[in-house]
N, C-alpha and C positions, 0 to 999 in steps of 0.2 A: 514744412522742411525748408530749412534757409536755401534761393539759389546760388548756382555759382558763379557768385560775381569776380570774386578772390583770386587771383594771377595763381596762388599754387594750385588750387580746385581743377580750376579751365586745363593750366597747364598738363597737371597731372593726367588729367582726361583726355587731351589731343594728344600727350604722347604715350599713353594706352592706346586707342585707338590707333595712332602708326605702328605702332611696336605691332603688335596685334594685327595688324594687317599685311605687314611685312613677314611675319610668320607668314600668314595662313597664307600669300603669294607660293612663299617657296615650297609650304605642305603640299596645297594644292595643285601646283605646277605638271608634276604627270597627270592627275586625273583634266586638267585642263588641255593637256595634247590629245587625249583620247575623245574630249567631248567636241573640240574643233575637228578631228576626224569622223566624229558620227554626225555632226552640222552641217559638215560640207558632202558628206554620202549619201544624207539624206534629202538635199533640195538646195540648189545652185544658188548661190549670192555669200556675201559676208558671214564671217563668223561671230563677227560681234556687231551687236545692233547699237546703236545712240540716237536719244533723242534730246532736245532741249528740255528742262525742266528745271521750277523756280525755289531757286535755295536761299540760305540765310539772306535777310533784310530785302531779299525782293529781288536779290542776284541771280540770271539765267546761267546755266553751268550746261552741259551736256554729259548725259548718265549712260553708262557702259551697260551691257546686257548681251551675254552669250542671244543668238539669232534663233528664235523660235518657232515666227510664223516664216510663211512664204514670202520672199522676195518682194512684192509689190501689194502685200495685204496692206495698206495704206490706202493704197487707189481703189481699193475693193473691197472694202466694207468702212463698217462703221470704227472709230475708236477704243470703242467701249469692246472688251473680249466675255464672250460668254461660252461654257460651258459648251463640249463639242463645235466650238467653231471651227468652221472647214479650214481657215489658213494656217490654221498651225500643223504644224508638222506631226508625223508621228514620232519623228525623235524627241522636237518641240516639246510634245506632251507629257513627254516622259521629264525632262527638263522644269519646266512650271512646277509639276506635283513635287517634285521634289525640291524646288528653290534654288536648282543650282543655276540659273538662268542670273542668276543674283548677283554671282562670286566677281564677274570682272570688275563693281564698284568695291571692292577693294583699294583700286588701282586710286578710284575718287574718292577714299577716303586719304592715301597717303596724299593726294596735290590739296585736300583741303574744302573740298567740295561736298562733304557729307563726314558724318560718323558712325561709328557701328551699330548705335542706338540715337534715334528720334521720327519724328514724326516723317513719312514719307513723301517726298516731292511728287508734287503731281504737274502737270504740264500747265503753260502760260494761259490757255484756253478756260482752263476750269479754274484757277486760282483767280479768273478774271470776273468770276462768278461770286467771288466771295466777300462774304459782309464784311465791314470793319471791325467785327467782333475775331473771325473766323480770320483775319488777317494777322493777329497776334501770335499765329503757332509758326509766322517766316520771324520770330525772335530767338528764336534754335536753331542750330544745322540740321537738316535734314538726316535721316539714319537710313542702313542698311535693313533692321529692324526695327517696328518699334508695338506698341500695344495693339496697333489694328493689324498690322501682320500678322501677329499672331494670334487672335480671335477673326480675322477675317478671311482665314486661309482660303475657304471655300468660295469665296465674293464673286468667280466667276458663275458656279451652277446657281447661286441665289438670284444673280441676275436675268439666267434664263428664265426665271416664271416670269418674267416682264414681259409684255406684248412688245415695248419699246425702252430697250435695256438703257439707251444712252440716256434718258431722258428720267431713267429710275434709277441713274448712279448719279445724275446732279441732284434729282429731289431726294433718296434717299440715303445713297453709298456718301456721299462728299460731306452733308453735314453729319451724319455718324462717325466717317473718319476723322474730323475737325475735332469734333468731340473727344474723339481717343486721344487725340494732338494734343490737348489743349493741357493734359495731365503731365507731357513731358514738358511744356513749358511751369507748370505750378510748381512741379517735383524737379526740375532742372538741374541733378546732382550726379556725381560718380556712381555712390552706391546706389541711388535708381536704375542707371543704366546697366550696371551689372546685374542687377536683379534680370532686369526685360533680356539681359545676352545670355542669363542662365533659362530663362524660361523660354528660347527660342532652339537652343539645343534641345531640350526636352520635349519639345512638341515636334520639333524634324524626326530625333529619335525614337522617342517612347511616347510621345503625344497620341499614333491611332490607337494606344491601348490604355493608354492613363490621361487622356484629354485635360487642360490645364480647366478648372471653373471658366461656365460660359460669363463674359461680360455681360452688363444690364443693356448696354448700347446693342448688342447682337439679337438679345430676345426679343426685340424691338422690330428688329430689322425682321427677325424670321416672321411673327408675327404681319409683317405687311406682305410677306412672299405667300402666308398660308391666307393669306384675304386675296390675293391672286387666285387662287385656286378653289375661292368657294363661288 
């Protein structure tokens, strides 16, 4: 599939994604008072988290997130979150499973910082880890969703069967993400990305009952989680 080099292509597609994102501000806006009241009722600090994380051609941006864990879970564990980790909240929890932890990069798709679909930013630490191969998926903006989101839903409990989770999301988790990355750069078009925005509705909605086909990268992964366990 040709990408989108074409000034209408791009165009069209940045101002879908603003448009789209200025909707869903104003959709979302009550259920976003109610979830910074259950943030703040359920464990002291900010209601929205930011961290730095590296976007198109290698740009640091800072990405918005409804506050999950505790207050100082930075200083107190590891990076990497796994499955029943103690800092997250129990509001938190409910947040994560659901993706709504997600919604205030909205906000970073209207300044330009991300799109509604591409590959996922991940922090300066672990991008610093990456081959020159693996560096070609910062030739897209970064997405709200994108293919490992949605086959990687569960990434947290996979990494619990690790002895030493942080350490089996750089050798295992980051090049399998890469890998999913790498198809929104090949496939780099509108109608891709609408596909990945229609199959990302479906798996929040109707996904635990009609699961989208498991990706070949995931059998992969599950696979080294069930060699943990023999």
């Amino acid at each position: 599939m040709a990408r989108c080099w074409t000034l209408p292509c791009c165009a069209m597609k940045r101002l879908f994604d603003v448009a789209m994102s200025i909707v869903g501000l104003i959709l979302f806006s009550p259920l976003f008072v109610l979830l910074a009241v259950g943030i703040r009722l359920s464990s002291p600090g900010p209601i929205i988290y930011s961290q730095y994380r590296v976007g198109l051609n290698g740009q640091l941006f800072a990405i918005y997130k409804f506050r999950t864990m505790v207050q100082t879970a930075d200083k107190i564990g590891s990076s990497v979150t796994i499955a029943q980790d103690k800092r997250i909240t129990r509001f938190g929890r409910i947040l994560r499973q659901l993706k709504l932890d997600e919604l205030p990069q909205l906000w970073n798709v209207i300044r330009g910082d991300m799109s509604l679909v591409g590959p996922r930013p991940d922090v300066p630490e672990v991008v610093a880890t990456y081959s020159s191969e693996m560096l070609e998926i910062l030739r897209v903006r970064p997405g709200m969703t994108s293919i490992a989101s949605l086959h990687l839903r569960n990434e947290e409990e996979l990494l619990a069967f690790f002895p030493d989770p942080e350490e089996a999301y750089l050798r295992i988790m980051v090049p399998a993400k890469v890998e999913m990355a790498m198809e929104h750069v090949r496939r780099d078009s509108f109608g891709f990305d609408f596909l990945i925005l229609l199959q990302t509705i479906w798996a929040i909605t109707l996904g635990r009952w009609w699961a989208l086909p498991e990706h070949p990268t995931i059998r992969r992964i599950r696979q080294a989680c069930i060699s943990q366990e023999e």
